[in-house]
C-alpha positions in Angstrom: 77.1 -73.0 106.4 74.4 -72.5 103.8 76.2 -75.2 101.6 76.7 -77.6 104.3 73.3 -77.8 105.3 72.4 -78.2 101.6 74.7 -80.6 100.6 73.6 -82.6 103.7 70.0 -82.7 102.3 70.7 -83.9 99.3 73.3 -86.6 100.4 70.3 -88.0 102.8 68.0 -88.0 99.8 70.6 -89.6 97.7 71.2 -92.0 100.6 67.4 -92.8 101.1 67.6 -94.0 97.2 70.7 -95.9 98.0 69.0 -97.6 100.7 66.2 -98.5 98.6 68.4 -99.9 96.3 70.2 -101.6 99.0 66.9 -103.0 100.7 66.6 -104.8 97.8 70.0 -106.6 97.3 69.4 -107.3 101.5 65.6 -109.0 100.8 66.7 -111.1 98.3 69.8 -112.1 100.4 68.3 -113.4 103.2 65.8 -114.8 101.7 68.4 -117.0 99.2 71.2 -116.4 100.2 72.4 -115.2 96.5 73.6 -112.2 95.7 71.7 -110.4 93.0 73.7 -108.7 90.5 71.1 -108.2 88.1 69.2 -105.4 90.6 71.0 -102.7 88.6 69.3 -103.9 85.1 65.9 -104.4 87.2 66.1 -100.7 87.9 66.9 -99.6 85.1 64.1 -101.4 83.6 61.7 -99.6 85.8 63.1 -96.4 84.9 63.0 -97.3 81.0 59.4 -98.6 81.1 58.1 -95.1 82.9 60.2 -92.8 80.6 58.7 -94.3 77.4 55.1 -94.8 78.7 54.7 -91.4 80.4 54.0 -89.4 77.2 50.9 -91.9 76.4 49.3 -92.9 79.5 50.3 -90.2 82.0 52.8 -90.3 85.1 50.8 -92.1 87.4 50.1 -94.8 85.2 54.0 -95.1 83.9 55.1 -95.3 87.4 52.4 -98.4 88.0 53.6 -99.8 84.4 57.2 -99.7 85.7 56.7 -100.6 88.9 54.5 -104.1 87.7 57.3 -104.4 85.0 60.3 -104.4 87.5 58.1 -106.9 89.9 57.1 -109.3 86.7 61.2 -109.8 85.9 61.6 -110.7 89.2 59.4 -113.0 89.4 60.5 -114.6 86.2 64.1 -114.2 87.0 62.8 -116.1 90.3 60.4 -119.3 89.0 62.8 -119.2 85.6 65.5 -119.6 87.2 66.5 -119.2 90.8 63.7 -122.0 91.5 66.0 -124.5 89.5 69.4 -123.7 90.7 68.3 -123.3 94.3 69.4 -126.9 95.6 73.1 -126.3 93.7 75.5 -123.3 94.5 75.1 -120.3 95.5 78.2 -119.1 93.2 76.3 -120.7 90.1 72.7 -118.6 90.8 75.4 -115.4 91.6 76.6 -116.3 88.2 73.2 -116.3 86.6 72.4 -113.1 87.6 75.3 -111.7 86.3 74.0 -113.1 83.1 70.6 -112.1 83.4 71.9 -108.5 84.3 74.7 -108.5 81.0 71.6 -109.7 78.7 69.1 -107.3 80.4 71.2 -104.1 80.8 72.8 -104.9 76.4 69.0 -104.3 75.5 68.1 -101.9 77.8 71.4 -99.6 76.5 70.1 -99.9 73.1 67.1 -99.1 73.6 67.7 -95.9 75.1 70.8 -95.1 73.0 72.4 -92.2 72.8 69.7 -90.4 74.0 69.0 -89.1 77.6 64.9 -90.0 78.2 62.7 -87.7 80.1 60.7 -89.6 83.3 58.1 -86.8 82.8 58.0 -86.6 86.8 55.9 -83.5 88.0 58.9 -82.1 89.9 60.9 -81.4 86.9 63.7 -79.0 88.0 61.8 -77.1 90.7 63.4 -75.5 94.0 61.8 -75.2 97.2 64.0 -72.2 99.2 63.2 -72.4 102.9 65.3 -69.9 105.5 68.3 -69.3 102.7 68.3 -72.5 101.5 67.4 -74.0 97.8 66.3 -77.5 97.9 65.1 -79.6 94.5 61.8 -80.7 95.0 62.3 -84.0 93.5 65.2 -84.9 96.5 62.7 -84.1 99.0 59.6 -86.2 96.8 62.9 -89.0 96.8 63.2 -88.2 101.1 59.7 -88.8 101.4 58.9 -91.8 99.3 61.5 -93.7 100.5 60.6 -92.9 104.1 57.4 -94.0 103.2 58.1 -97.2 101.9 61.1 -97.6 104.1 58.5 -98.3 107.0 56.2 -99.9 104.8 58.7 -102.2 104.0 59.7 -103.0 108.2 56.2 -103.4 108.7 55.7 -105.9 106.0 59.0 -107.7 107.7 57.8 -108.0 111.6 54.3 -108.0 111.2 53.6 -110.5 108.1 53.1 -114.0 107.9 55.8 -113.7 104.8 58.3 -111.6 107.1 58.5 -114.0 109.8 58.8 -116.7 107.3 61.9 -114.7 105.5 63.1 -114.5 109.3 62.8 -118.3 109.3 64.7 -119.0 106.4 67.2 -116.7 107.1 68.4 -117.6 110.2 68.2 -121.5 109.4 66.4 -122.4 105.8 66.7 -125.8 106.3 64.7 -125.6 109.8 62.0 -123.6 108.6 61.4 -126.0 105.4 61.0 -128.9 108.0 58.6 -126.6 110.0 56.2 -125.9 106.8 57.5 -122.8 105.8 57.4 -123.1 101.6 60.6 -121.0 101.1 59.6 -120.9 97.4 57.0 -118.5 98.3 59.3 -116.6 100.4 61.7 -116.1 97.6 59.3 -115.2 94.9 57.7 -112.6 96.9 61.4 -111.1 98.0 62.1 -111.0 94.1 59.2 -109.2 93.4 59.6 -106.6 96.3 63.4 -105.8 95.1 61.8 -105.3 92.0 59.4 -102.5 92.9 62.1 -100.9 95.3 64.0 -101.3 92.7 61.9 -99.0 90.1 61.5 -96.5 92.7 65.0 -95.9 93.3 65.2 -96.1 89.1 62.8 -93.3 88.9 64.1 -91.1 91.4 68.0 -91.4 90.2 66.8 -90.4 86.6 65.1 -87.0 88.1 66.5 -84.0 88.5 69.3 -83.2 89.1 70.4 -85.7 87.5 69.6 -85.0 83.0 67.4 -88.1 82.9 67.6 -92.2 82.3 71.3 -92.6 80.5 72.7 -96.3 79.0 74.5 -96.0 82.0 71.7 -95.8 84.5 72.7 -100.1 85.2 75.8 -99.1 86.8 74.5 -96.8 89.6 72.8 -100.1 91.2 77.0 -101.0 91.5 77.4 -97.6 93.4 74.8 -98.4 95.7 76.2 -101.5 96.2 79.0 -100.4 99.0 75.7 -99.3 101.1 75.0 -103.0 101.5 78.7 -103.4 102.6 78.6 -100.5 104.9 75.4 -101.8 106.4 75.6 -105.5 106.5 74.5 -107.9 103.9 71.7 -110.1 105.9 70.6 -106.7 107.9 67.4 -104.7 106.5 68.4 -101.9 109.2 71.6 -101.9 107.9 70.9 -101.6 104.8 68.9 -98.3 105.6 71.6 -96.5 107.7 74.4 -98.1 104.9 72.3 -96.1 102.0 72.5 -92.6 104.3 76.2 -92.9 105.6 76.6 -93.7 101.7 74.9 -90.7 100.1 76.5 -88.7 102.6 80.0 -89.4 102.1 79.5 -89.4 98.5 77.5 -86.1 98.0 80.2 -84.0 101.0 83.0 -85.6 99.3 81.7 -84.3 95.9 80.3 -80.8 97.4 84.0 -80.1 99.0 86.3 -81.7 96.2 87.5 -78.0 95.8 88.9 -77.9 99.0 90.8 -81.5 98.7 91.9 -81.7 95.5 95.3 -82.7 97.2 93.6 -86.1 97.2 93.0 -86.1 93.8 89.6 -85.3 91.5 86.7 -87.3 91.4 86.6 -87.6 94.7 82.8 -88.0 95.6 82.9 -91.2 93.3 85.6 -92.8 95.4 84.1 -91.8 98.8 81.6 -94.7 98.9 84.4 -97.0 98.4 86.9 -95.6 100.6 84.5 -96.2 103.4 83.3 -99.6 102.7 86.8 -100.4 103.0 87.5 -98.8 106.6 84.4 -100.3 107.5 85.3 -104.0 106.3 88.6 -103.5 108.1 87.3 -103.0 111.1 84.2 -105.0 111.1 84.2 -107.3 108.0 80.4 -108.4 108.4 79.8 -104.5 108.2 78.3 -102.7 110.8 75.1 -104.9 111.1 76.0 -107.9 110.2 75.8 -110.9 111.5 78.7 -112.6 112.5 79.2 -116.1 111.8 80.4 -118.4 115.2 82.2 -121.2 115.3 83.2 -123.3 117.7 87.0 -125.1 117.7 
């Protein structure tokens, strides 16, 4: 029972990371309408500016340097190019991110190396044991700050002159332009919000218990990516409840892998993909989505 409830805890804190991660494919979404496969270089940019600026300027101010860093390439990645393409494809800007995240994530992996950096996070590898059970610190600090900014962020949505203009847009973009709504504005300020959330996930995947920020940290944005599935890719909601249903499955999948080895090892890193596919076969918009009526 004691493993259960621990291996619960730590899939919700590993789903509130994946559904900051997930918030930030979703933001960008709606607001464009272009999927952003470059959010996994973004993150791990965050992460890489905070571990190799901790040492000098302290934690706090790594964690501001990472966090402006991650916002700044968004914005770029934004005025640079998403401004210009925005009247073409969709599939072309999709394609440009893969391009942006290939170039990115090559410099980023050799800048870190071989090497595993340190995020120099006041956690470190610290328990807290409460009733029989051993929690890490740092995935109840991940709980928390995502919680935080998790309502921060709904806040932001409803009660904002930008949210209800990213509301606009997204349910008809070429309505809200004729109605004064400068969806320029709304899509540079979406870029540079899924660049902070962004960072924060970043910094709270490199912590323990995971060794620290890896080449490979790029990748994990791709593992997060079946929470935005699960969840719905034009639903912020979603995208929340995707994250937890996919930390979950992952981290209880992982935790009981002894017990099912019938289905083979490795099984906590299929999970999230085994159920973003039950869920896309029974409801292909995901389970918040919003489906798409036509009339015949």
């Amino acid at each position: 029972m004691s493993n259960l409830v621990e291996l619960v805890i730590n899939g919700l804190s590993l789903g509130s990371i994946y559904a900051l991660i997930a918030l930030g494919f979703v933001v960008i979404f709606k607001a464009t309408e272009v999927v952003n496969f470059a959010h996994g270089s973004m993150l791990m940019l965050g992460a890489y500016v905070i571990a190799a600026t901790h040492g000098r300027i302290g934690f706090p101010a790594a964690v501001a340097a990472g966090l402006a860093t991650a916002a700044t390439v968004g914005l770029l990645i934004d005025r640079l190019l998403v401004s210009r393409l925005r009247r073409r494809s969709h599939t072309a800007l999709a394609i440009v991110t893969i391009g942006v995240d290939i170039v990115l994530g090559a410099e980023l992996a050799r800048r870190v190396g071989t090497e595993v950096l340190n995020m120099g996070d006041p956690w470190l590898d610290h328990t807290w044991r409460v009733a029989g059970f051993t929690f890490p610190v740092s995935r109840l600090a991940a709980i928390a700050v995502a919680l935080v900014l998790i309502v921060a962020f709904a806040a932001l949505v409803r009660y904002t002159d930008w949210g209800v203009a990213m509301r606009a847009a997204a349910e008809d973009a070429e309505a809200a332009s004729l109605m004064g709504i400068r969806l320029g504005r709304v899509s540079m300020v979406a870029w540079v919000v899924a660049g902070v959330l962004a960072a924060v996930a970043g910094l709270f995947l490199a912590t323990f218990p995971s060794p620290g920020l890896s080449a490979t940290a790029s990748t994990t944005a791709l593992r997060a990516f079946p929470a935005v599935v699960v969840g719905g890719m034009d639903s912020l909601s979603g995208a929340v409840v995707g994250g937890l249903v996919i930390g979950l499955a992952e981290t209880l999948a992982a935790g009981y892998s002894e017990q099912l080895l019938f289905l083979g090892r490795g099984l906590g890193d299929v999970a999230p993909y085994a159920v973003m596919i039950a869920v896309l076969l029974w409801r292909p918009t995901g389970l918040f989505g919003t489906r798409e009526l036509s009339r015949v």
